[in-house]
MOPAC internal coordinates of N, CA, C and O (Angstrom, degrees):
PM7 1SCF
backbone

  N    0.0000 0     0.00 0     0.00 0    0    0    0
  C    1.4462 1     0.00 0     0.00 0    1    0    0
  C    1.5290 1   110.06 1     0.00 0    2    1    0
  O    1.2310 1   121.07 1   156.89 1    3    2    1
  N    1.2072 1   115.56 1   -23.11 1    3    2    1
  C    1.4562 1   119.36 1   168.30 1    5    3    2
  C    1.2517 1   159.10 1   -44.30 1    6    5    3
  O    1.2310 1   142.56 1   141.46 1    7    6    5
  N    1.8189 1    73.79 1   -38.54 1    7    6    5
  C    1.2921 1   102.86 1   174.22 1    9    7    6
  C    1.3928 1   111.26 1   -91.95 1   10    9    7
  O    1.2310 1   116.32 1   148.33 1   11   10    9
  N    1.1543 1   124.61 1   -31.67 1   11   10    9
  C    1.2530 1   139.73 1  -163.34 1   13   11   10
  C    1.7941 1   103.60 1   -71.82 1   14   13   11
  O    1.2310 1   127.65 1   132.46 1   15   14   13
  N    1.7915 1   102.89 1   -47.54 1   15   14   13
  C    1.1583 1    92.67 1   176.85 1   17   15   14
  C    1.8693 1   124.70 1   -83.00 1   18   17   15
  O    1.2310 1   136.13 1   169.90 1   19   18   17
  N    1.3681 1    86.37 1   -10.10 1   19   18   17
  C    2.1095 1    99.29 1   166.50 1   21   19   18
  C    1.6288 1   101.19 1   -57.18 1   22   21   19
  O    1.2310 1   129.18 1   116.64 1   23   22   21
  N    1.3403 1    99.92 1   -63.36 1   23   22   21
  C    1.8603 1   104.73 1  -162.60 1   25   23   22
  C    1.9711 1   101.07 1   -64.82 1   26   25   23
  O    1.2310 1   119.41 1   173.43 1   27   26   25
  N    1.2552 1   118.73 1    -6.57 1   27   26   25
  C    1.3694 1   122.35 1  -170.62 1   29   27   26
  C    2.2487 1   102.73 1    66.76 1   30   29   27
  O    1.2310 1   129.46 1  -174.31 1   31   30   29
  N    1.3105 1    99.36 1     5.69 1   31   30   29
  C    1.7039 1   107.15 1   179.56 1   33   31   30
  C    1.4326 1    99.96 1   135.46 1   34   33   31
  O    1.2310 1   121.49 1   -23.96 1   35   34   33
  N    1.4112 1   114.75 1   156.04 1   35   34   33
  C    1.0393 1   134.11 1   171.32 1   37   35   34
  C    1.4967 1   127.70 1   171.39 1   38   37   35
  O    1.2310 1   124.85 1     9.98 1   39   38   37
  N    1.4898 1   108.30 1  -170.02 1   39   38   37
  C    1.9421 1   109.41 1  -171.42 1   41   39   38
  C    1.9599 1    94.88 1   -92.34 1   42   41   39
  O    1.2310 1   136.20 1   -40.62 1   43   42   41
  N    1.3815 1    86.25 1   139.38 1   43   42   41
  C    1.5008 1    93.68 1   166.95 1   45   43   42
  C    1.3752 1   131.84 1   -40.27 1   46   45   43
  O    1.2310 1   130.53 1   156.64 1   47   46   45
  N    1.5473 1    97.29 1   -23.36 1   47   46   45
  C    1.5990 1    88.69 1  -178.19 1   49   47   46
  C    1.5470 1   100.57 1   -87.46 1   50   49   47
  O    1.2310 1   117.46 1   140.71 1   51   50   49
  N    1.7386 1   122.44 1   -39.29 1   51   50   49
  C    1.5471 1    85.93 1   167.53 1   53   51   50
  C    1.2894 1   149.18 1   -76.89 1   54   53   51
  O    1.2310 1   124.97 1  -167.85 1   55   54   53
  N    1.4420 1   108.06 1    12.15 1   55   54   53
  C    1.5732 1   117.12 1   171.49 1   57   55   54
  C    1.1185 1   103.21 1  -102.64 1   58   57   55
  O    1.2310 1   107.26 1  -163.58 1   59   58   57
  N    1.5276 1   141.35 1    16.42 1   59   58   57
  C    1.3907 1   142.83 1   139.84 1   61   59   58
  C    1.9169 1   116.12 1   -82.69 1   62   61   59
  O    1.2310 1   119.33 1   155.94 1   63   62   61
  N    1.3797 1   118.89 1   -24.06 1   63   62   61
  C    0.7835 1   114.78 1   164.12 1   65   63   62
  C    1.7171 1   143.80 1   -83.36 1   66   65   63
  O    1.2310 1   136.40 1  -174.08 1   67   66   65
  N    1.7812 1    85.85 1     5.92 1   67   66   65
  C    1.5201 1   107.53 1  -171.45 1   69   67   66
  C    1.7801 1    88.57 1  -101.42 1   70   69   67
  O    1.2310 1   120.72 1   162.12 1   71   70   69
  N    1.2379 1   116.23 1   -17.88 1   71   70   69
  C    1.5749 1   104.49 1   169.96 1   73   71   70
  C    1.5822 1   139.55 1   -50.55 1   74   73   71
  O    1.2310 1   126.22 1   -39.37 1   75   74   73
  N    1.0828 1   105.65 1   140.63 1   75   74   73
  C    1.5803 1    88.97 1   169.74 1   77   75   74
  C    1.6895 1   126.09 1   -75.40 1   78   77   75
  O    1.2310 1   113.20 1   -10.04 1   79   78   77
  N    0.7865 1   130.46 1   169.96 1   79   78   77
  C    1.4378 1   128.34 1   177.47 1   81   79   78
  C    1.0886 1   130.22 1   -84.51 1   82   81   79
  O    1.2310 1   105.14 1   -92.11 1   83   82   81
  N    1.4905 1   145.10 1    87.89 1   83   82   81
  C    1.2826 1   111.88 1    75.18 1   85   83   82
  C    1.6057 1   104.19 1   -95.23 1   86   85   83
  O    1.2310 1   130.07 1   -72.78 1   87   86   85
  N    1.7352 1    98.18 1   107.22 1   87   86   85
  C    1.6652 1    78.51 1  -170.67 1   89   87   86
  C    1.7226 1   111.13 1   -65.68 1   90   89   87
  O    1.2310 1   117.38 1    -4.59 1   91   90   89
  N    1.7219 1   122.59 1   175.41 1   91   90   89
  C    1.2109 1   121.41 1   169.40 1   93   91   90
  C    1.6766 1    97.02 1  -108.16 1   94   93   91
  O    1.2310 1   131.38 1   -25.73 1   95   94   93
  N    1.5864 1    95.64 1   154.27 1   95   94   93
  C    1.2206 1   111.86 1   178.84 1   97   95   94
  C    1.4914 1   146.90 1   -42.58 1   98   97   95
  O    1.2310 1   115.48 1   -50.01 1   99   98   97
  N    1.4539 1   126.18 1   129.99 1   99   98   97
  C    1.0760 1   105.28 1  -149.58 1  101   99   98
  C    1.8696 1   131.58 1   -75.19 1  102  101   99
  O    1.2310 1   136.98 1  -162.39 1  103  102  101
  N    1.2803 1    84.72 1    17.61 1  103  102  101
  C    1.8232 1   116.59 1  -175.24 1  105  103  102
  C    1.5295 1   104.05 1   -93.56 1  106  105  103
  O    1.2310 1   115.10 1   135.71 1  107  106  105
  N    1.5970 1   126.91 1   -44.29 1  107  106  105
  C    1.3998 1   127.38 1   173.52 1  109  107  106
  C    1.6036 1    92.64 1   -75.71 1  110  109  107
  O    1.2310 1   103.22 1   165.16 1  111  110  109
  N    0.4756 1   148.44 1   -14.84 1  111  110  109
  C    2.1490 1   135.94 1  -159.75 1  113  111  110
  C    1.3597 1    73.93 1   -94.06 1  114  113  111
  O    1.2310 1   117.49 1   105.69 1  115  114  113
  N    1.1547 1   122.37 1   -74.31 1  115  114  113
  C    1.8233 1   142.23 1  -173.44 1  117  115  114
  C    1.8406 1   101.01 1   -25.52 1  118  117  115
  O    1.2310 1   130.93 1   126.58 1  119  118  117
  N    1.2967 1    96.51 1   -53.42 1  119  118  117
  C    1.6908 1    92.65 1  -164.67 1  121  119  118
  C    2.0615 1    99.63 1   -81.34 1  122  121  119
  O    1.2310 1   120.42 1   154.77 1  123  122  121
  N    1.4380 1   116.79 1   -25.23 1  123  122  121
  C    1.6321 1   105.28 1  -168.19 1  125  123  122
  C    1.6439 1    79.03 1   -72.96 1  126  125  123
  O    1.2310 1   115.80 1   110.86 1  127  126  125
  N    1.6281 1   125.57 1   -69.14 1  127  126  125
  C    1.2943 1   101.29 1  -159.63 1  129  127  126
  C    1.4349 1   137.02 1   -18.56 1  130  129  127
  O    1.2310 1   136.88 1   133.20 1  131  130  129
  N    1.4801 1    84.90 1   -46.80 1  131  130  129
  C    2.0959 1    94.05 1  -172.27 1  133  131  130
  C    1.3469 1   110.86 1   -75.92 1  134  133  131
  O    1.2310 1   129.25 1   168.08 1  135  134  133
  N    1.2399 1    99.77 1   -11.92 1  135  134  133
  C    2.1431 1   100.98 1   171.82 1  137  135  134
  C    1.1073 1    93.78 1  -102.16 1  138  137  135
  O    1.2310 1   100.82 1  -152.83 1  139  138  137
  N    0.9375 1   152.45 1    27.17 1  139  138  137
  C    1.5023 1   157.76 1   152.45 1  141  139  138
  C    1.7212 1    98.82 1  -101.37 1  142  141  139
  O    1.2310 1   115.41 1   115.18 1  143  142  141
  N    1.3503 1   126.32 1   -64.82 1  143  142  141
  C    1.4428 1   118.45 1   173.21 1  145  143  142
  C    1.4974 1   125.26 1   -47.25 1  146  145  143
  O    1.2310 1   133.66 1   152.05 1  147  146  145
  N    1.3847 1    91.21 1   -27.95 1  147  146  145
  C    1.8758 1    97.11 1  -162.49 1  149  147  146
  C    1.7282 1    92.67 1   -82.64 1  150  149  147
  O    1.2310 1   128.74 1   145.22 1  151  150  149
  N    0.8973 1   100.77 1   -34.78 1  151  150  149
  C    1.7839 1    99.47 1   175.49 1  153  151  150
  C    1.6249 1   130.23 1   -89.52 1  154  153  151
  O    1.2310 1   127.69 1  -165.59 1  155  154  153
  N    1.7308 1   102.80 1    14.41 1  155  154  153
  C    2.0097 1   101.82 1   163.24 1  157  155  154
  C    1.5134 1    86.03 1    98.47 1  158  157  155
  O    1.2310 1   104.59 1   174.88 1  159  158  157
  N    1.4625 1   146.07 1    -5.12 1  159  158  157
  C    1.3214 1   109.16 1   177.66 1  161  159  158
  C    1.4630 1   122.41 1  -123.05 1  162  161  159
  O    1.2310 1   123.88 1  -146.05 1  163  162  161
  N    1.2142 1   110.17 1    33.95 1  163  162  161
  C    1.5243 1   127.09 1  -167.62 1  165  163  162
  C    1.7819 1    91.02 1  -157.44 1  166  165  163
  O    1.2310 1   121.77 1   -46.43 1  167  166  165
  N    1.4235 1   114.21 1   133.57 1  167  166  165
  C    1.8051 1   120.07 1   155.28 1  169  167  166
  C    1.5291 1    96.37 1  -122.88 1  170  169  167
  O    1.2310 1   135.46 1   -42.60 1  171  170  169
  N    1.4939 1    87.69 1   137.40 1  171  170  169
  C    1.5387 1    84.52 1   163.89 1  173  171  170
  C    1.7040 1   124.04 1  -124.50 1  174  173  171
  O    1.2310 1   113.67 1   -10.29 1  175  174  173
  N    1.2467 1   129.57 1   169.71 1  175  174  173
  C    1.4140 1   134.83 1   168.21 1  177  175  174
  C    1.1927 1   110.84 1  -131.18 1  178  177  175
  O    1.2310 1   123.64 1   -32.59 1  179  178  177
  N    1.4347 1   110.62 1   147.41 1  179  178  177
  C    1.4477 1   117.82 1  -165.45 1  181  179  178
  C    1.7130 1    97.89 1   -95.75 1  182  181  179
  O    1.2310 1   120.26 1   -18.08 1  183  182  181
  N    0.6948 1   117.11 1   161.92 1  183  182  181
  C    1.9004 1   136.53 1  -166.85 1  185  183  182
  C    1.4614 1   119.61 1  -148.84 1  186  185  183
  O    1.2310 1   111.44 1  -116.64 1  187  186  185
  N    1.0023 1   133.72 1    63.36 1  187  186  185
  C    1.2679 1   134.95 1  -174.69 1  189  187  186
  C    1.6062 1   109.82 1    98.35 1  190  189  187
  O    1.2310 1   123.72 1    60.83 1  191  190  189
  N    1.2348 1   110.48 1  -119.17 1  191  190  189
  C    2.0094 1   120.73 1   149.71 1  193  191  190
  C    1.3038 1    92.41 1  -107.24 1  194  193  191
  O    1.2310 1    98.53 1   -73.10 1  195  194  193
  N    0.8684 1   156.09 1   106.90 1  195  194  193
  C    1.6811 1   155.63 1    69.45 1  197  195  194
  C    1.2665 1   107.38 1  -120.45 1  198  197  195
  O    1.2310 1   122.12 1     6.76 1  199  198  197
  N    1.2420 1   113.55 1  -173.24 1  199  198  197
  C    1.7954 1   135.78 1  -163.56 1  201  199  198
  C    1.5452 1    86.94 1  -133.92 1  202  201  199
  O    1.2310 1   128.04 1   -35.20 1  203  202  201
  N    1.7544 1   102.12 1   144.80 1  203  202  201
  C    1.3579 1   128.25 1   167.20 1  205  203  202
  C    1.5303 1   103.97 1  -118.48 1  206  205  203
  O    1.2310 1   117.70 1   -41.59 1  207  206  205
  N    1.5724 1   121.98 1   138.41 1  207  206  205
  C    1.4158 1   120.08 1  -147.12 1  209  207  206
  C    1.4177 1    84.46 1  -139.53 1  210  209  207
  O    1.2310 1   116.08 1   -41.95 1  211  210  209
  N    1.5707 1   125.05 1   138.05 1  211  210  209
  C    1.5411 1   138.70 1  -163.75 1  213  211  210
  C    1.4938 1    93.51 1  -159.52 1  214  213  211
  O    1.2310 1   131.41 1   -67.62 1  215  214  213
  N    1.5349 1    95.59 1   112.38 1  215  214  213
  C    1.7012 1   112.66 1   161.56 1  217  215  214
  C    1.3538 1   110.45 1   -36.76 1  218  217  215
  O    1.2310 1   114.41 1   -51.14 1  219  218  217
  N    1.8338 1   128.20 1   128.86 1  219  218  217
  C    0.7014 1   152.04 1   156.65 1  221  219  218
  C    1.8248 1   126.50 1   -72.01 1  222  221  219
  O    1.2310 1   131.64 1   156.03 1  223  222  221
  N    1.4820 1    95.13 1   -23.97 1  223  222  221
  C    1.5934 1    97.04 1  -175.05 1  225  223  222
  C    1.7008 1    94.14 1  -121.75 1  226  225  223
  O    1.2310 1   125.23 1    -1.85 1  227  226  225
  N    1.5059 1   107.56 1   178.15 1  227  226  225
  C    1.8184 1    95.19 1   160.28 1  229  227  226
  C    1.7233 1   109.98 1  -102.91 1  230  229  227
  O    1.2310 1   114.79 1    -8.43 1  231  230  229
  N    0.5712 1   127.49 1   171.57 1  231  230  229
  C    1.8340 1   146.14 1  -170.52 1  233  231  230
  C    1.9094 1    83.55 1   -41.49 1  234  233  231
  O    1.2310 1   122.37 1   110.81 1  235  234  233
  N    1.1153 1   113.06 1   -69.19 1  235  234  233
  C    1.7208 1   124.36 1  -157.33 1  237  235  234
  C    1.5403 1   100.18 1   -70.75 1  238  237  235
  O    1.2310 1   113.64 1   176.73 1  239  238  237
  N    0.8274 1   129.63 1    -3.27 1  239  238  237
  C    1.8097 1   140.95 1   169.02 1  241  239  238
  C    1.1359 1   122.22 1   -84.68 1  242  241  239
  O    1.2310 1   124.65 1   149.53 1  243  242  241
  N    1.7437 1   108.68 1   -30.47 1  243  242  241
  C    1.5675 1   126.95 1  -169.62 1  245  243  242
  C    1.6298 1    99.53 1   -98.02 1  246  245  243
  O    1.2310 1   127.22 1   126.40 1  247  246  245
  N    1.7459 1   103.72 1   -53.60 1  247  246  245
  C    1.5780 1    95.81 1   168.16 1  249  247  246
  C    1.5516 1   113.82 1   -44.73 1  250  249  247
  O    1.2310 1   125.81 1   115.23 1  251  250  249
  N    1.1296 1   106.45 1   -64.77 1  251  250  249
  C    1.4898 1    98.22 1  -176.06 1  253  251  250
  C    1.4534 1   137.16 1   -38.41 1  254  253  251
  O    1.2310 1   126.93 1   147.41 1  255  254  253
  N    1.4673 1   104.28 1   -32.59 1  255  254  253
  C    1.7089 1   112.82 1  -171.90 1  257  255  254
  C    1.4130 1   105.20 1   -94.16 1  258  257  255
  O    1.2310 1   123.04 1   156.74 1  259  258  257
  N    1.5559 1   111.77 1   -23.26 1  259  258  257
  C    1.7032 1   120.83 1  -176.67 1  261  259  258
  C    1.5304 1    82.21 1   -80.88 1  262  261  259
  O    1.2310 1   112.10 1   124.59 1  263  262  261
  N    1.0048 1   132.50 1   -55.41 1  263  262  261
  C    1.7891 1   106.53 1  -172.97 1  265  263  262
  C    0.9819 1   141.26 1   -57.77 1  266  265  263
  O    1.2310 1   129.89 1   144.35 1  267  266  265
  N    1.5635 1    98.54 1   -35.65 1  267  266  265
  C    1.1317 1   108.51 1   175.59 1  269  267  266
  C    1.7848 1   133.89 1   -78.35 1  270  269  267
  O    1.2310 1   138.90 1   170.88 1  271  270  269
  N    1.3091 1    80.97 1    -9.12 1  271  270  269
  C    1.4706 1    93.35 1   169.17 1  273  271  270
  C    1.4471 1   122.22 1  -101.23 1  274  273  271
  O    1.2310 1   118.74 1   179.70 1  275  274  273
  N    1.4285 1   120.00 1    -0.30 1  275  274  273
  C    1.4231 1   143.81 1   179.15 1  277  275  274
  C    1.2640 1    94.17 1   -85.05 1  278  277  275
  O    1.2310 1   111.36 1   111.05 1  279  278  277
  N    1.1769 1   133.87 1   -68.95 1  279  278  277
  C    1.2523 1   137.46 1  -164.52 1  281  279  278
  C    1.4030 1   117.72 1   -73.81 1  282  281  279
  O    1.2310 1   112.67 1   154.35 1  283  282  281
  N    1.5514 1   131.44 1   -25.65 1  283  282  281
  C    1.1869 1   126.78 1   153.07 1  285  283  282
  C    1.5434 1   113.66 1   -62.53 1  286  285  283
  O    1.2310 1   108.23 1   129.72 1  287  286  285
  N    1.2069 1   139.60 1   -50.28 1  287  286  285
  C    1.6382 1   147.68 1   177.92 1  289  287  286
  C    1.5811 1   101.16 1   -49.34 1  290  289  287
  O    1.2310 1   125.07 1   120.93 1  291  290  289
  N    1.2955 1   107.87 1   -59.07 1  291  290  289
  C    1.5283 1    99.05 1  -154.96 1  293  291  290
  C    1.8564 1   102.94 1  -114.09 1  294  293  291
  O    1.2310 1   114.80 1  -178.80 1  295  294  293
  N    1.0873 1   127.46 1     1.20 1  295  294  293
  C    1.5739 1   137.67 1   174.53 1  297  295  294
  C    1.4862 1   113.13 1  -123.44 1  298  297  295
  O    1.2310 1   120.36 1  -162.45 1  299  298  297
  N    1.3369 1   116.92 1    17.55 1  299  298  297
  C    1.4440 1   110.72 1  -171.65 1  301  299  298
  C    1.6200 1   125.26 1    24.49 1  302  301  299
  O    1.2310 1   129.23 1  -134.13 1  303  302  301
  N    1.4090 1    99.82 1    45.87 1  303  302  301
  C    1.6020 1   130.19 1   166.24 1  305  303  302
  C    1.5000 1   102.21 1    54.12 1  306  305  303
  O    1.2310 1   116.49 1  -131.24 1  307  306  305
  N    1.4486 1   124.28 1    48.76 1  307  306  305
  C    1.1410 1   135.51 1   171.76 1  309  307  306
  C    1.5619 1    88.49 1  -124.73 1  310  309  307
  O    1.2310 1   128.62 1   -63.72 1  311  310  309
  N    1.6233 1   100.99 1   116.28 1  311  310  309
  C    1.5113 1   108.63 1   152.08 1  313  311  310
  C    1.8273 1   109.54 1   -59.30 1  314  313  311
  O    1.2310 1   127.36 1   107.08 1  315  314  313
  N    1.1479 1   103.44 1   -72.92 1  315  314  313
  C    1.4845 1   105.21 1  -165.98 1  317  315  314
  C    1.6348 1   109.73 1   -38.94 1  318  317  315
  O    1.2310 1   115.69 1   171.43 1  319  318  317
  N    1.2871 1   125.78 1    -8.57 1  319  318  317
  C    1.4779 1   128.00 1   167.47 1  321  319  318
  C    1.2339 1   101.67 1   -76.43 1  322  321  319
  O    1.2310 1   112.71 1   127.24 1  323  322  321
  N    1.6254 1   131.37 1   -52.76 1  323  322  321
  C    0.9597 1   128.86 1  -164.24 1  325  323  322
  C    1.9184 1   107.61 1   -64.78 1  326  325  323
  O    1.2310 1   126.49 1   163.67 1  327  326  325
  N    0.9968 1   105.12 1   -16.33 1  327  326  325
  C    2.0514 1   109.25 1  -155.93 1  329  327  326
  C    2.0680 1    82.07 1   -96.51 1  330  329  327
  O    1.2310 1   128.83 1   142.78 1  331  330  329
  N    1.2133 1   100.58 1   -37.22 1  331  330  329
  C    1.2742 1   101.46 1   164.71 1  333  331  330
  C    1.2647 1   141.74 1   -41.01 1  334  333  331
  O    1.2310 1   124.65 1   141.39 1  335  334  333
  N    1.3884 1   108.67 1   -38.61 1  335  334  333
  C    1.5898 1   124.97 1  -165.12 1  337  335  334
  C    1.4418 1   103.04 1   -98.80 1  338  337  335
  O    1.2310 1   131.92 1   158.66 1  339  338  337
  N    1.4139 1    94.59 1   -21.34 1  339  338  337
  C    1.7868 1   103.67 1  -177.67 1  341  339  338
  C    1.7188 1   123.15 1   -84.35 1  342  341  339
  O    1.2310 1   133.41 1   170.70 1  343  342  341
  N    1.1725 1    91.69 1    -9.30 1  343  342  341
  C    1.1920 1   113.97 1  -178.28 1  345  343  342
  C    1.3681 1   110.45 1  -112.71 1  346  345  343
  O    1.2310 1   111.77 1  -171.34 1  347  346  345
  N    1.2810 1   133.11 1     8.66 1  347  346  345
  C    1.2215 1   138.67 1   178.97 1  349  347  346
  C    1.2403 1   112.49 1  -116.67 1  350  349  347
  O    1.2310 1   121.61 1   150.28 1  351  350  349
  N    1.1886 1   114.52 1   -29.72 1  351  350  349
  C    1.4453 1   126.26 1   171.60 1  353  351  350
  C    1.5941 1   135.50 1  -104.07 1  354  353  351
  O    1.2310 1   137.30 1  -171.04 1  355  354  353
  N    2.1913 1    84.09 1     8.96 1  355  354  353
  C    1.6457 1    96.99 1   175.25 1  357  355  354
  C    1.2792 1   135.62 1    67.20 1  358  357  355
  O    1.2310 1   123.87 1  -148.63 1  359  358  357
  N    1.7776 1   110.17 1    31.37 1  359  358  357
  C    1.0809 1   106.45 1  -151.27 1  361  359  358
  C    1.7354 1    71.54 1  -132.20 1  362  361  359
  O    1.2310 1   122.49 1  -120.86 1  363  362  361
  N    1.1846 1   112.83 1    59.14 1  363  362  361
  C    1.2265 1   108.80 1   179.69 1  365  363  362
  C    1.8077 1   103.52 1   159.20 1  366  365  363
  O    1.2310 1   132.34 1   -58.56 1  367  366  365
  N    1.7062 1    93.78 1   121.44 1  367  366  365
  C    1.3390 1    99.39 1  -159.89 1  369  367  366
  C    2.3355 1   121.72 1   -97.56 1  370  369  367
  O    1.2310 1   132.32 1   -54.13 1  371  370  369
  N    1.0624 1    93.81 1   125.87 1  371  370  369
  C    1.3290 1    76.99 1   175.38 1  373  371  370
  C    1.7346 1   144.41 1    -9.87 1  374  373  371
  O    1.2310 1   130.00 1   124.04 1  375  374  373
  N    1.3352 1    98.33 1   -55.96 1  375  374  373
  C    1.7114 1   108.06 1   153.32 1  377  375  374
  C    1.0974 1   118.95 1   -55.74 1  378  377  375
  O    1.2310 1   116.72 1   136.44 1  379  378  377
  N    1.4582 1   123.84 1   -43.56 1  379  378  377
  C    2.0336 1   123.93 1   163.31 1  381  379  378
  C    1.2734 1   106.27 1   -52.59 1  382  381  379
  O    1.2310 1   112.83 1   118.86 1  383  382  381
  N    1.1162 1   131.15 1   -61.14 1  383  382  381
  C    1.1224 1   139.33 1  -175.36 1  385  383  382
  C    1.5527 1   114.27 1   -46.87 1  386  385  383
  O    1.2310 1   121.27 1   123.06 1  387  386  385
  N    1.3363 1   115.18 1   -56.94 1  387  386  385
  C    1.4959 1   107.84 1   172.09 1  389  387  386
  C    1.4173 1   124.99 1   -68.58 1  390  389  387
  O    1.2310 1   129.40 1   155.53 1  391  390  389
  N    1.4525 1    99.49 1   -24.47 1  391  390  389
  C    1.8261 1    98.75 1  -179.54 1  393  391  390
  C    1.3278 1   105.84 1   -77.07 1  394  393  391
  O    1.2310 1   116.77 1   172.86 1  395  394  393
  N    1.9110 1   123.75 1    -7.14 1  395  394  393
  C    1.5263 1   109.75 1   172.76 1  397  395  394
  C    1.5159 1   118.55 1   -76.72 1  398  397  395
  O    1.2310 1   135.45 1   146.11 1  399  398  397
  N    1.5534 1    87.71 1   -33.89 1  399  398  397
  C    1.8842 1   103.66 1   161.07 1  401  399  398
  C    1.0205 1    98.90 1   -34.52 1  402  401  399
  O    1.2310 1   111.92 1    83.11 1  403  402  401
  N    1.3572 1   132.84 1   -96.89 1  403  402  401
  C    1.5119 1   156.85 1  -144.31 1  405  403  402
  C    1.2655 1   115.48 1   -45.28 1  406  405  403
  O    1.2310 1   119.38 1   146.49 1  407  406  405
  N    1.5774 1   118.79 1   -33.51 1  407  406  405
  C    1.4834 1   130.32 1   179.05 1  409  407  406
  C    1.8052 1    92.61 1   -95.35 1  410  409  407
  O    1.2310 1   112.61 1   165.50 1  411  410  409
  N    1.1387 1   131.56 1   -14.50 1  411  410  409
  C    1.8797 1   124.00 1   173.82 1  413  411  410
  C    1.6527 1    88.25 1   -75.26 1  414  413  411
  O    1.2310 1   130.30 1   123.29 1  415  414  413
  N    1.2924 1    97.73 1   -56.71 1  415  414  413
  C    1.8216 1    82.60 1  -144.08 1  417  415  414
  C    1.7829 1    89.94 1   -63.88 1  418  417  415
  O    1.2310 1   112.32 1   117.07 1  419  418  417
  N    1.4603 1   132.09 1   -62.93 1  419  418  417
  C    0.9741 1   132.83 1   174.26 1  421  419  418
  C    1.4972 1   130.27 1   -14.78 1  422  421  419
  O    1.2310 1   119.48 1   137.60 1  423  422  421
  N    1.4213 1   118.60 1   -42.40 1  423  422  421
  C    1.4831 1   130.59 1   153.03 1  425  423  422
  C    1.8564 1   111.40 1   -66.53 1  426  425  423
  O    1.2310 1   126.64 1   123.19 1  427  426  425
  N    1.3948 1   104.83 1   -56.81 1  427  426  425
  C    1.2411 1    72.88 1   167.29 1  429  427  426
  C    1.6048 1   147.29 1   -61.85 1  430  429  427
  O    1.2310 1   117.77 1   140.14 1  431  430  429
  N    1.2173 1   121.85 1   -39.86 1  431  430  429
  C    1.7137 1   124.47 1   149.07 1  433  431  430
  C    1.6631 1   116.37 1   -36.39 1  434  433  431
  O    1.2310 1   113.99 1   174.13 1  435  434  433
  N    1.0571 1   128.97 1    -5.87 1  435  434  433
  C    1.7075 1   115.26 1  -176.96 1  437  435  434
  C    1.5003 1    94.15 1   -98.81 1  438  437  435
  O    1.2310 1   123.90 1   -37.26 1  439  438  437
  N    1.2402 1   110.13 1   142.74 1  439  438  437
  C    1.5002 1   137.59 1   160.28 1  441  439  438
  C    1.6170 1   107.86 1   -19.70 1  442  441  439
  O    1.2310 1   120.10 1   180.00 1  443  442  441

């Protein structure tokens, strides 16, 4: 989706060429795109024989629905499980930790 939203849209092969190396093949890129289309976040139009592919959502639309569906699957839709695990496995530092505070309580005080 990255690429897609860098190029503002484009052909698979240039959002394979925005990869880093070792790129993967251009048959797997080929197959996530279209499970990316089939699910609202890719439209495509055909152009000759190939397809040109244009983000359907913006970046903060996709975070949102990829999280939220992360965290129901694998946190039984408890964030605080998730801040949990991150913190158990240190992958997340005390100072992170308080500055997530800081933006809770902080939202909570606004109008």
């Amino acid at each position: 989706m990255r690429g897609f939203w860098q190029l503002g849209g484009g052909f698979i092969k240039e959002v394979l060429e925005l990869l880093p190396e070792p790129r993967p093949p251009y048959t797997t890129l080929a197959s996530t795109v279209r499970n990316l289309e089939r699910k609202g976040y890719l439209t495509s139009r055909k152009l000759g024989n190939t397809f040109r592919f244009v983000p359907s959502v913006t970046a903060e639309d996709y975070r949102r629905r990829f999280l939220g569906t992360f965290v129901g699957d694998y946190f039984r839709n408890s964030y605080k499980e998730l801040v949990s695990f991150f913190a158990q496995e240190q992958k997340i530092s005390p100072e992170e930790l308080q500055d997530i505070i800081d933006m809770i309580e902080n939202r909570k005080t606004r109008p």
